[in-house]
C-alpha angles and dihedrals in degrees: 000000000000120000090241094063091047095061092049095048086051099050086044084057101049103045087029102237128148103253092242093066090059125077134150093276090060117114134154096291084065105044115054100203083056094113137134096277103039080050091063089036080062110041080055088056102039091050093046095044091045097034088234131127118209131207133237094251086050091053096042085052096062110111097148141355094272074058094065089040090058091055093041086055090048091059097046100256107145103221086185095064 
């Protein structure tokens, strides 16, 4: 499994969304459950399943899901693997 889909298959499971309805353009206008306290659910899981710790300028800096690519990036995690 890519990384990529790993990241897709995480953020389906937190704000409970089928993974077709999620692409990189998704943000919190297009997920309902995209709200303040599933954020931070998913940033926990994010940082546990990629071994990463993010900081609070990299959180506040999320507007859609390209947006947590970019950080995980940023963080060398391969999300082509």
């Amino acid at each position: 499994m890519k990384m990529s889909d790993k990241l897709y298959n995480i953020i389906s499971r937190v704000f409970s969304v089928s993974i077709d309805e999620i692409s990189d353009d998704s943000g919190p206008e297009d997920i309902e459950r995209w709200d303040s306290f599933n954020a931070l659910v998913l940033v926990d899981e994010l940082e546990s399943e990629f071994s990463i710790q993010f900081t609070v300028a990299e959180i506040t800096d999320v507007f859609k899901i390209s947006d947590i690519k970019r950080h995980l990036r940023n963080h060398g995690v391969n999300l082509d693997e």
